[in-house]
C-alpha positions, 0 to 999 in steps of 0.5 A: 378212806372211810368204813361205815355200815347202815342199818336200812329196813331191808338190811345192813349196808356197808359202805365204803368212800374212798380216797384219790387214790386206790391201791395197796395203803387201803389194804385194811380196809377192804380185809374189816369190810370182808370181815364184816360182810359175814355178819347176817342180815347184810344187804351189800356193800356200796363203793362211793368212788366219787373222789378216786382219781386213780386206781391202781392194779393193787386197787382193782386186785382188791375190789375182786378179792372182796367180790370172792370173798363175799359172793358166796354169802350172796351179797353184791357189791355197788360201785358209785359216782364213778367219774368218766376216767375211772369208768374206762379203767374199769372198762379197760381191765374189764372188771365192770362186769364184776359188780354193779355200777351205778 
């Protein structure tokens, strides 16, 4: 699991790319991007989900605790190259309408 942020002209990104599996081992990961997304002049946070095979409840549980932390500073959150399987976990758990997927 990988953290960056990116400064962009609009903002700052922070980016998130994670591993095959999302559960509860990339717990610390998620609490450094919560504590980061009350930096100013942040723009979102960005989830490449490109190699998840598996997301796990823990997983899912995360993904929401980050969106309640920081949807009251307004920044949204972006869920990317999502692959079909793990497109209908999200569908499945109806969390799709949670965040932006892309």
């Amino acid at each position: 699991m990988k953290l960056a942020t990116i400064n962009t002209s609009d903002g700052r990104v922070i980016l998130i790319e994670t591993d095959r599996r999302l559960d509860l081992s990339v717990h610390g990961v998620f609490v450094q991007a919560c504590k980061l997304a009350e930096y100013p002049n942040l723009r979102g946070i960005e989830v490449n989900l490109g190699k998840t095979r598996k997301i796990l409840d823990s997983g899912l549980a995360m993904l929401l605790m980050m969106r309640d932390h920081i949807g009251h500073f307004g920044h949204n959150i972006k869920l990317y190259n999502c692959t079909p399987e793990i497109r209908s976990r999200l569908l499945e758990s109806r969390v799709m309408t949670e965040f932006r997927i892309v």
